[in-house]
DODREN-217321 format. One line per field, with one value per residue (C-alpha): residue in one letter; x, y, z. Coordinates in Angstrom, 1 decimal. Layout:
BEGIN
resn = A / ...
east = X / ...
north = Y / ...
up = Z / ...
This chain:
BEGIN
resn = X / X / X / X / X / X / X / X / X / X / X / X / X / X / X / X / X / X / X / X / X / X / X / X / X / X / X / X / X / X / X / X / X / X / X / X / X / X / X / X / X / X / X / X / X / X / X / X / X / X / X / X / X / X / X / X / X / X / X / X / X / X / X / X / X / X / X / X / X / X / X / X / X / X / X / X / X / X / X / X / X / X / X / X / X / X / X / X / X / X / X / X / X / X / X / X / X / X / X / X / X / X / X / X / X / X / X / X / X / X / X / X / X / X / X / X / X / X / X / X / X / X / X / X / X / X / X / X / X / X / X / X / X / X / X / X / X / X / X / X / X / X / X / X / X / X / X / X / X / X / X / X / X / X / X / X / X / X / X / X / X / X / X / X / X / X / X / X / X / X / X / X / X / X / X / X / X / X / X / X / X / X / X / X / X / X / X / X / X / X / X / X / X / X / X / X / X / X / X / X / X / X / X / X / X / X / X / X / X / X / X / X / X / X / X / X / X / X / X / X / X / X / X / X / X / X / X / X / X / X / X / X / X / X / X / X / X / X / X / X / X / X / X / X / X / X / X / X / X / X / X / X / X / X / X / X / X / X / X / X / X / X / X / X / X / X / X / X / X / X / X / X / X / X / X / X / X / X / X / X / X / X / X / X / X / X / X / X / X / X / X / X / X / X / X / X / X / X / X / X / X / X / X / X / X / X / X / X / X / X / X / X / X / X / X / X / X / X / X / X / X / X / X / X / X / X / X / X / X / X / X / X / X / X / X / X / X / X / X / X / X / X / X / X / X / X / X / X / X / X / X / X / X / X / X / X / X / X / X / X / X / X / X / X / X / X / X / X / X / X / X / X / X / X / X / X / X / X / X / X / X / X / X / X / X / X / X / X / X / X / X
east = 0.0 / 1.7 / 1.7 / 1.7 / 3.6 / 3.8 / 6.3 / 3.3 / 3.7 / 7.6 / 8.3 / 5.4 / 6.8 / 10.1 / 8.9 / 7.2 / 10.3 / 11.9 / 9.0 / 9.6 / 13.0 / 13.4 / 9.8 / 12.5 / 13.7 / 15.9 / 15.7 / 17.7 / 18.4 / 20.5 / 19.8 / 21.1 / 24.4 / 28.2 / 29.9 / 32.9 / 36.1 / 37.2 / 34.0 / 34.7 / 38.6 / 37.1 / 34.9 / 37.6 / 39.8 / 37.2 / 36.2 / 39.3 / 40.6 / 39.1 / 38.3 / 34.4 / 33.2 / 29.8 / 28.3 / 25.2 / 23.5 / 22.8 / 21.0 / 18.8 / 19.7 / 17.5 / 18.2 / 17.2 / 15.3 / 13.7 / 17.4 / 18.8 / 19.1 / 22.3 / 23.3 / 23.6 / 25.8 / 24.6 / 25.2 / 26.9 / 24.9 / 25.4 / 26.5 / 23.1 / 21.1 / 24.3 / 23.3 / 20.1 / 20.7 / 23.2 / 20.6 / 17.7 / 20.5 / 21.1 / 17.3 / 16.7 / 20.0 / 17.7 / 14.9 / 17.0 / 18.7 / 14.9 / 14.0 / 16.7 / 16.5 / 12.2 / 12.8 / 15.5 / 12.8 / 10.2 / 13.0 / 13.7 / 9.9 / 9.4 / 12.0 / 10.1 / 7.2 / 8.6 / 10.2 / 6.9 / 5.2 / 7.1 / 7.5 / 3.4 / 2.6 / 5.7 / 2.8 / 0.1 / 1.9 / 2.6 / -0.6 / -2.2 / 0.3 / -0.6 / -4.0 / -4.2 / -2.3 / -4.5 / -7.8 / -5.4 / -5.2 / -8.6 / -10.2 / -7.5 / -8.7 / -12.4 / -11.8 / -10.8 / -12.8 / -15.6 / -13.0 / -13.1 / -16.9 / -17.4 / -14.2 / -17.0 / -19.6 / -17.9 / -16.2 / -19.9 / -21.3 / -17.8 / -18.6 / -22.0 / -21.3 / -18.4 / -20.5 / -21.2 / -17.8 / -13.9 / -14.0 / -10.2 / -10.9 / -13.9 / -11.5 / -9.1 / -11.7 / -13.4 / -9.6 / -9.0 / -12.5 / -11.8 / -8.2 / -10.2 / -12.8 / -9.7 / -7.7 / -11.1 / -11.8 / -8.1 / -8.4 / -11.7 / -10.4 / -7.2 / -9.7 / -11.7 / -8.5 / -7.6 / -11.0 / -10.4 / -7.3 / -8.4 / -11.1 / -9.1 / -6.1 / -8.9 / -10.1 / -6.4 / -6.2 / -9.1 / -8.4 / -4.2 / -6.5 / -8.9 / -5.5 / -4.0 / -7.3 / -6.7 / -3.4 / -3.9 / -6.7 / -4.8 / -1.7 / -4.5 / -5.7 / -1.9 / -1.4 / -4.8 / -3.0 / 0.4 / -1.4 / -3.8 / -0.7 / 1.4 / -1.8 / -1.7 / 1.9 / 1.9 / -1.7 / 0.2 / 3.4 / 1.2 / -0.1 / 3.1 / 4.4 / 1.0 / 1.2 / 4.8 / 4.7 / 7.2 / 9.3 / 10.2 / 13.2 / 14.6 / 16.0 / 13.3 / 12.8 / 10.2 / 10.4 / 9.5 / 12.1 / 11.1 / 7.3 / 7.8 / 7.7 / 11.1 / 11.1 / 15.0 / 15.8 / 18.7 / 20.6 / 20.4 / 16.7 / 16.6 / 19.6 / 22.6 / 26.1 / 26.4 / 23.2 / 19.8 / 17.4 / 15.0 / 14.8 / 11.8 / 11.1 / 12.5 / 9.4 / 7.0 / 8.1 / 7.6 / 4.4 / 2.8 / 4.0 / 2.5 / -1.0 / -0.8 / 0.4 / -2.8 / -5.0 / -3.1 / -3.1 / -2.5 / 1.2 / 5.2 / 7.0 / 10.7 / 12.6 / 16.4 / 19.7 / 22.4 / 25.9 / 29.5 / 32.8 / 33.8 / 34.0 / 32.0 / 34.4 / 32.4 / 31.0 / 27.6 / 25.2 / 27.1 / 29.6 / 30.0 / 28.1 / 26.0 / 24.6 / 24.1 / 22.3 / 20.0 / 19.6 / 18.7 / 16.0 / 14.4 / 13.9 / 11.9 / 10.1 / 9.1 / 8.3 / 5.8 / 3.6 / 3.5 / -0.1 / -0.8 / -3.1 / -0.2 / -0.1 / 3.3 / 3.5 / 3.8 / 6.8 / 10.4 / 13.4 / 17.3 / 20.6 / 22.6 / 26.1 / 27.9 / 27.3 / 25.0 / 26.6 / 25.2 / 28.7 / 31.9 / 34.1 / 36.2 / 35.4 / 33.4 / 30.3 / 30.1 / 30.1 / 27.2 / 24.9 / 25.5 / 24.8 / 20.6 / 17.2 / 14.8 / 11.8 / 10.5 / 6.6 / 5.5 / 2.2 / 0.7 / 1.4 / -1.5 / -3.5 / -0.6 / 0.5 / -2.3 / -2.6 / 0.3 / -0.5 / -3.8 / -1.8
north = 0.0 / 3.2 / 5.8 / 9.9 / 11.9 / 15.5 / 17.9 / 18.6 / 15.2 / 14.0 / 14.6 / 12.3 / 9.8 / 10.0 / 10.3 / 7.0 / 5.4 / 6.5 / 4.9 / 2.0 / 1.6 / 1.6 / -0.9 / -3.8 / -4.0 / -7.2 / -8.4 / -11.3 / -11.8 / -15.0 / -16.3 / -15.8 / -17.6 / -17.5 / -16.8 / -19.6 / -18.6 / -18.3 / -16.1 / -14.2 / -13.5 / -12.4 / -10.4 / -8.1 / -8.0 / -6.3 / -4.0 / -2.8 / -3.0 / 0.6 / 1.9 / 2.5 / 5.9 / 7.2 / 10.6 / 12.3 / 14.0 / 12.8 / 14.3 / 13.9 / 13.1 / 12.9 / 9.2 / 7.7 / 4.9 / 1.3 / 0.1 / -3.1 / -5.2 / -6.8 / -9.9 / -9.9 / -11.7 / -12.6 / -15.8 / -19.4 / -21.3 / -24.3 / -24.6 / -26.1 / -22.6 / -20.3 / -21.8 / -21.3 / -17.7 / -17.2 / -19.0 / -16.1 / -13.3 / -14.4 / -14.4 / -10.9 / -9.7 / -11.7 / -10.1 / -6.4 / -7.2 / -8.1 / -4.8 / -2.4 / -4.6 / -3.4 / -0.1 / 0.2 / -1.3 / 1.2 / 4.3 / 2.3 / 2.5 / 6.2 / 6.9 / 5.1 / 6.9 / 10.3 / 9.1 / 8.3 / 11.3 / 13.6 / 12.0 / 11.7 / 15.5 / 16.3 / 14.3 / 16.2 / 19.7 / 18.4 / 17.1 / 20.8 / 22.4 / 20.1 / 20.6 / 24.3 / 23.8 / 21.9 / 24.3 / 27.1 / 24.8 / 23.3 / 27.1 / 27.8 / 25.2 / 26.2 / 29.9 / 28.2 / 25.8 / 28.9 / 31.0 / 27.6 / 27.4 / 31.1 / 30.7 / 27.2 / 29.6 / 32.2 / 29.7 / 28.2 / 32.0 / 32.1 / 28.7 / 29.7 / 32.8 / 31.2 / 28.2 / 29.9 / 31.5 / 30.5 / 26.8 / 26.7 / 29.4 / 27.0 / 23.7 / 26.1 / 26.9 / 23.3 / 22.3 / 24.9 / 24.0 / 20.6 / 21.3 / 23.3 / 20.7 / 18.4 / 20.3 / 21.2 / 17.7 / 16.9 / 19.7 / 18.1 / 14.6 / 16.2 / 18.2 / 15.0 / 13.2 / 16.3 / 16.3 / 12.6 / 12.7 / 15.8 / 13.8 / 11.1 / 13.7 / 14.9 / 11.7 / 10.3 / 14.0 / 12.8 / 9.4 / 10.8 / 13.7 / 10.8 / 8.9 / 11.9 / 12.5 / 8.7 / 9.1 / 12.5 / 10.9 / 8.1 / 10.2 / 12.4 / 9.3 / 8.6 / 12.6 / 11.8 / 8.8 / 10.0 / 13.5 / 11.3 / 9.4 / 12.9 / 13.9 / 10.8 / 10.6 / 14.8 / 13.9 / 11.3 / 13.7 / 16.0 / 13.2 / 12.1 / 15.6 / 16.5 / 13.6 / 14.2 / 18.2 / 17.5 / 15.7 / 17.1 / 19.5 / 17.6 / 14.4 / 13.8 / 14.6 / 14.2 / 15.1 / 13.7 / 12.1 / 9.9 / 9.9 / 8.3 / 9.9 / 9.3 / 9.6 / 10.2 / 9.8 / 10.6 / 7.7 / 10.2 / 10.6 / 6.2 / 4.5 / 4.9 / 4.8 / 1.2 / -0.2 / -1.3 / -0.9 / 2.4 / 5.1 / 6.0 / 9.2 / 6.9 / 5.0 / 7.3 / 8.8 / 5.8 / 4.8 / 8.0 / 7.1 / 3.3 / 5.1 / 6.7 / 3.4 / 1.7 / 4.5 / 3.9 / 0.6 / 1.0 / 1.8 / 0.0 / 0.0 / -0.1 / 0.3 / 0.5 / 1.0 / 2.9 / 3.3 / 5.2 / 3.5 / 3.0 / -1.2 / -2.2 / -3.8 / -7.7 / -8.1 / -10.1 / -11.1 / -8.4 / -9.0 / -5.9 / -2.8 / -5.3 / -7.0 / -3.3 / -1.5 / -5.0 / -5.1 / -1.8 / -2.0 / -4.6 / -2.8 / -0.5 / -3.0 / -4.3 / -1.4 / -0.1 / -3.8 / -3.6 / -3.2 / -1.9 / -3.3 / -2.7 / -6.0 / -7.3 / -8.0 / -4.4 / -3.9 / -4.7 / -4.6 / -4.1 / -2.9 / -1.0 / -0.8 / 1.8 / 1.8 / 3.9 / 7.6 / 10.5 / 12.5 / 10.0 / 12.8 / 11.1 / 13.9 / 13.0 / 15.3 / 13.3 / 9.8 / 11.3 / 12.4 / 8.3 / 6.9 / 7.1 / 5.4 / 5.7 / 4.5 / 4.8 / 5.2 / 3.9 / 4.2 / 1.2 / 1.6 / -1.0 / 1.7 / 3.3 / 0.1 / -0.7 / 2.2 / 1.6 / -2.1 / -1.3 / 1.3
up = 0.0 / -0.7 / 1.6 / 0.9 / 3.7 / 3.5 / 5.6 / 8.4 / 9.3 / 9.3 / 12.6 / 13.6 / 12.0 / 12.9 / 16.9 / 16.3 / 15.0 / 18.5 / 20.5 / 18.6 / 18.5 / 22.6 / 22.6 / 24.2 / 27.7 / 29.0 / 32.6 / 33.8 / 37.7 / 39.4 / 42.7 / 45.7 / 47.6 / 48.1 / 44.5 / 43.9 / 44.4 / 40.4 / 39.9 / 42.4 / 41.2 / 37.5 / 39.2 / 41.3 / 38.2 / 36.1 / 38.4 / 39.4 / 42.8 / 43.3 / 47.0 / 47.5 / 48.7 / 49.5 / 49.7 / 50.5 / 47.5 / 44.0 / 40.9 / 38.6 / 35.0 / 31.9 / 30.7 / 26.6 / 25.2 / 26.9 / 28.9 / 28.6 / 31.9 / 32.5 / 34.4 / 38.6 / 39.8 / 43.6 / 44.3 / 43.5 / 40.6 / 38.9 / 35.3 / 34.4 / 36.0 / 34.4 / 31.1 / 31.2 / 32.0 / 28.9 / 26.4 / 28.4 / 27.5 / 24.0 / 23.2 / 24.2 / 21.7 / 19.4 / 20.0 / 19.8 / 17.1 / 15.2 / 16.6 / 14.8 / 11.9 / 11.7 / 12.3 / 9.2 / 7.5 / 8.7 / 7.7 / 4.4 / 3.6 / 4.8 / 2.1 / -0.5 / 0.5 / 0.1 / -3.0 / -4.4 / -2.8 / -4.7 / -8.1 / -7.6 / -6.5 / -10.0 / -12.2 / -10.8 / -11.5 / -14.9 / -15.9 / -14.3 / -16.4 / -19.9 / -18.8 / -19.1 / -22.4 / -24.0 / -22.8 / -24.7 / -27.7 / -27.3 / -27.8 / -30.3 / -32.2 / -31.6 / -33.1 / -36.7 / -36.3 / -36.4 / -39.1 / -41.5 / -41.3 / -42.6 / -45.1 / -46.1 / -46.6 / -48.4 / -50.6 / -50.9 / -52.0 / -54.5 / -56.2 / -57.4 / -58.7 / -61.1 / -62.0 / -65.1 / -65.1 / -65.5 / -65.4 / -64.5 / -62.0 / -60.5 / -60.3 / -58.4 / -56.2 / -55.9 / -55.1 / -52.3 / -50.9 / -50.6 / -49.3 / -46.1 / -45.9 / -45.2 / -42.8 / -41.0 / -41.0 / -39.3 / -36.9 / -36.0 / -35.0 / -33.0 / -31.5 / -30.5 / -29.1 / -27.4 / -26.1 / -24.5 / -23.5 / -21.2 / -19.8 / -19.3 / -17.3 / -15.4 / -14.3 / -12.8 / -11.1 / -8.9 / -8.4 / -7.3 / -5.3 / -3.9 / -2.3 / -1.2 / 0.8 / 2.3 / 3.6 / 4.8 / 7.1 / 8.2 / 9.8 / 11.4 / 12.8 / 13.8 / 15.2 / 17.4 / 18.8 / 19.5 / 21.3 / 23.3 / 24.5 / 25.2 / 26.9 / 29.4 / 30.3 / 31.1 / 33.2 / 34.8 / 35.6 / 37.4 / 39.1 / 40.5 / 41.6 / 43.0 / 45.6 / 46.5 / 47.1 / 50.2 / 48.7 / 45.1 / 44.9 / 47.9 / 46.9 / 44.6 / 41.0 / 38.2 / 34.6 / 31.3 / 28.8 / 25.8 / 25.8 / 29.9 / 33.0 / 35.4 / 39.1 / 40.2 / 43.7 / 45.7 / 47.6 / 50.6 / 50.4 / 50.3 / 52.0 / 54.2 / 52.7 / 51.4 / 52.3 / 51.2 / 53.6 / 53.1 / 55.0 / 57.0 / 55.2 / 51.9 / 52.3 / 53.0 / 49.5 / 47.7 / 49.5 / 47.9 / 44.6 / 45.1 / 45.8 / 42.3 / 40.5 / 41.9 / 40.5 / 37.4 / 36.0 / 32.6 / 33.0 / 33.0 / 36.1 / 35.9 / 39.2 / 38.6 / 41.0 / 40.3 / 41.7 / 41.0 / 39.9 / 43.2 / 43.7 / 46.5 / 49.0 / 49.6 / 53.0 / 53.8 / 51.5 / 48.5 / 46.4 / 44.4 / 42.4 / 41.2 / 43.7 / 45.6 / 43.1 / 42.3 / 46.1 / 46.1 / 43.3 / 44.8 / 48.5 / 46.3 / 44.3 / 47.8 / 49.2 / 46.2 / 46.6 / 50.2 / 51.5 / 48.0 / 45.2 / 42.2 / 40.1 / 40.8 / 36.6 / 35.8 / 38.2 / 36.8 / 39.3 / 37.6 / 38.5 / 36.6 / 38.6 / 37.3 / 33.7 / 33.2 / 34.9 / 35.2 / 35.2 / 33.7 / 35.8 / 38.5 / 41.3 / 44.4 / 43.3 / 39.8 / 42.4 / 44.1 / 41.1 / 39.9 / 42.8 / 42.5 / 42.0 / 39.3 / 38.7 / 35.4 / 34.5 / 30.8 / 29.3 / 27.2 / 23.5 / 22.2 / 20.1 / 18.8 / 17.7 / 16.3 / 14.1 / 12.6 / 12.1 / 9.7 / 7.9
């Protein structure tokens, strides 16, 4: 089916191939134990060796697209469960790589669209122009047309006066007359031709003006979509910064980024220097926030930890950055379904470690913007999807 896109509409398609590109998000956790001693050496050598340091405050930062989730490493697993895992991990690049490969197909075929777009609105200026050339000729033609006719009658008037007269004078005229009658005769049948091959101009111009109308309905169909979603995720911003008035501005963060709504928090609003367990005034933050997930059921939950560089020196039940910021996710996760009517299905719990930074400076105020939670809000996609599925 081909489809007409005009410049009004490019940067609705081009938003939509964002949305769709970041549609894929990859969550893999292990379970919990002791790590074996030759894990546990990789582990330290690619981290580092680095001394840990905590501080207070954190920032905000804006972050792009759906995020993958890496491995955890908590615990000691058997070969059997670590394979498993792996053939998990290589599914999801699968299913990524399947992703990027649609959406070069989507941009391939906006390209063909445009191509055709154009070439079809150059046909339409041409046939307008040939149109209005052929009127000129067509009443061209109709103005000797009317000369021939009186030069018919005159030469009709001529003929009977010589009848009597010159006869080589008459043949000349008899020859002339039928010379006219000829060429008026010709003139007649281009005329006719011209006459149907306007018609039949006229006719494409509204079947080319009759699609144009189509596809110009369709993306307005498409631009209700996308604003009805806009609409919902800024509805459910003000939602989310109307219940935590106390709490915004002071460790606590909410902005939009990507079509979703992100809810940074400060490790000093949350947790103590290299722990996990939430803060009283932590959980009264987030307990507000569960109260607008259950009046919102239509939305993605991702929860994810975040730390610096620093490598987490081992003691108890963590190993490294891993384990901390996964540990850390999760004391949220749990936190948001206590006493609370969310569907456990629409929450996702990851750690990011360190690889993911707000600041890459190596400065103890760049350590404390990275070390942060966020907990990012997604509205359902179905209907857009689905547009974009019949078109």
């Amino acid at each position: 089916m081909n489809i007409f896109v005009n410049s009004q509409t490019m940067g609705i398609l081009t938003k939509i191939n964002k949305i769709y590109s970041t549609c894929k998000t990859y969550i893999i956790t292990m379970k919990s134990g002791k790590i074996r001693k030759t894990l546990y050496t990789n582990i330290l050598l690619r981290m580092g060796h680095l001394r840990i340091t905590y501080n207070r405050k954190n920032v905000l930062q804006q972050l792009s697209g759906f995020l993958i989730t890496l491995f955890l490493i908590s615990g000691c697993v058997s070969s059997r469960t670590f394979n498993e895992q792996s053939k998990r991990l290589n599914a999801c690049e699968e299913e990524m790589t399947g992703v990027k490969d649609h959406n070069e197909q989507l941009n391939v075929s906006l390209n063909e669209m445009k191509y055709r777009m154009t070439s079809m609105q150059n046909q339409i200026e041409y046939m307008i122009q040939d149109s209005v050339q052929r009127s000129a000729e067509l009443t061209a033609l109709h103005e000797r047309y009317t000369r021939l006719n009186s030069l018919y009658d005159e030469l009709q008037q001529a003929q009977q006066s010589l009848l009597a007269g010159n006869q080589r004078e008459t043949a000349r005229l008899l020859k002339q007359l039928q010379d006219d009658q000829s060429a008026m005769q010709q003139k007649e049948d281009y005329l006719k031709n011209l006459e149907a091959s306007l018609a039949g101009k006229q006719k494409s111009l509204q079947q080319l003006n009759s699609k144009l109308q189509e596809r110009d309905a369709r993306l307005s169909e498409l631009e209700s979509v996308l604003n009805k979603k806009d609409s919902a995720v800024n509805q459910l911003k003000s939602k989310v910064s109307n219940a935590l008035p106390g709490f915004e501005g002071n460790g606590l963060a909410v902005h939009l980024k990507n079509g979703k709504v992100y809810v940074s928090m400060d490790e000093q609003l949350l947790f103590k220097s290299g722990s996990f367990d939430v803060d009283p005034r932590g959980k009264e933050a987030l307990q507000k926030l569960g109260r607008v997930l259950e009046q919102n059921p239509d939305i993605t939950v991702m929860i994810e930890g975040h730390t610096d560089d620093v490598p987490y020196h081992p003691g108890g039940v963590l190993v490294d950055n891993w384990d901390l910021s996964v540990k850390r996710a999760t004391s949220v996760t749990r936190i948001l379904l206590k006493n609370s009517s969310v569907d456990p299905a629409r929450l996702i719990a990851a750690g990011r470690s360190e690889y993911l930074p707000v600041d890459t400076e190596k400065t103890p105020e760049a350590r404390k913007k990275n070390r942060r939670i966020e907990i990012i809000l997604t509205p359902k996609l179905d209907e857009l999807f689905h547009v974009i599925e019949m078109n």
